[in-house]
N, C-alpha and C positions, 0 to 999 in steps of 0.2 A: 235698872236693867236686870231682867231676869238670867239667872244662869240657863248654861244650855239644858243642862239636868231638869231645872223646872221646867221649863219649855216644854222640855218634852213629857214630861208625867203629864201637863196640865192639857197636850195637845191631843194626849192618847183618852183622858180622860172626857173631855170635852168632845173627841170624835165616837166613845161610846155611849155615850149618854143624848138621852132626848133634849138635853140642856145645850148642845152643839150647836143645833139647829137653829134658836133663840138667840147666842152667841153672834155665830155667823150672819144674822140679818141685823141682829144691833151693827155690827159692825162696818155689814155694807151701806147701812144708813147713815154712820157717822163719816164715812169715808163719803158719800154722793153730796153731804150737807159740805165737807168740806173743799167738795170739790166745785162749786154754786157759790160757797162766800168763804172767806178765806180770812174773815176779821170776823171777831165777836165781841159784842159791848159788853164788858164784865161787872159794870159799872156806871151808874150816873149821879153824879156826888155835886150836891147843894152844897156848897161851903157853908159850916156856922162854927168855926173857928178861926182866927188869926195867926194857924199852926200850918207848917209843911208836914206833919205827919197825924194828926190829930184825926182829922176825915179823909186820910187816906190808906189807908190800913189793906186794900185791896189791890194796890198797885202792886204790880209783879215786875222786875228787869225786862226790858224790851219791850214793853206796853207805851204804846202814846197818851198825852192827856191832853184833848181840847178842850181851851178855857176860852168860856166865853162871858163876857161881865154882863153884870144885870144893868148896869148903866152905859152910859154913853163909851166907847172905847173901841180895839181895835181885838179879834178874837188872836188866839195865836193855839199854836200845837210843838210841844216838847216830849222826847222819849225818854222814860225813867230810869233812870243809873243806878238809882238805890230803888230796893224794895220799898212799900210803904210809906214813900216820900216825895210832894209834888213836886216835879226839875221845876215847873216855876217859884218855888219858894213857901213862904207862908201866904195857905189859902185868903181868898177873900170871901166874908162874910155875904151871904147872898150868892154868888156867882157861880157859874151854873160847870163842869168839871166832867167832860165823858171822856171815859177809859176804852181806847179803842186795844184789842188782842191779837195779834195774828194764831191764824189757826194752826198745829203743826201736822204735814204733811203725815198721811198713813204711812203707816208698817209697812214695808217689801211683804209682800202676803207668802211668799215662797221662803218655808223654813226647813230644812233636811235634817230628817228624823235619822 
C-alpha cells in the first residue's frame, strides 16, 4: 500500500505529464477487463513430477486448481492454502492441472489530495 505522501506526489505528477493520459486508459482497461471476467488462468501445468510443489511453483493463496487426469477418473477442484503447493498433494505425472485466479476488484478511483 502506498503512503498518502506517495499518492499524492505520483497523482500530481501523473496529472501533469502527458504520461496521465496513458495511465488513465490502461487503467480503465483493466478495470472494464475486470469487470467482464473476474477469473484469470495464471496457469496450465502438465504434471511431470511425483511432487506437491515441484510443478507448482505459480500457485498463489486463494487460487483454485482443477485436476483433471489424463486417464480414466473423476476431475476434481481444490483451493490452495499454501503458496506453491498442490492442496491435492503430489502432482500426477501426465495430468493436466489449471490454475484458475480471481480478479481483485479496482481501486475506489476517488482519492482526496
Amino acid at each position: 500500500m502506498l503512503s498518502n505522501d506517495t499518492a499524492k506526489r505520483l497523482l500530481i505528477a501523473l496529472t501533469s505529464q502527458p504520461a496521465g493520459n496513458e495511465v488513465a486508459t490502461a487503467l480503465n482497461n483493466s478495470q472494464a477487463a475486470v469487470a467482464q471476467a473476474g477469473w484469470t488462468m495464471p496457469a496450465v501445468i502438465a504434471a511431470t513430477h511425483n511432487s506437491a510443489t515441484t510443478d507448482f511453483g505459480a500457485l498463489k493463496v486463494g487460487d483454485y486448481v482443477v485436476h483433471i487426469p489424463a486417464v480414466a477418473g473423476n476431475s476434481d477442484w481444490a483451493p490452495v492454502i499454501t503458496a506453491g503447493t498442490n492442496p491435492d498433494g503430489a502432482g500426477v505425472i501426465g495430468d493436466l492441472y489449471i490454475v484458475l485466479r480471481a480478479l481483485p476488484l479496482p481501486a475506489a478511483s476517488a482519492i482526496i489530495l
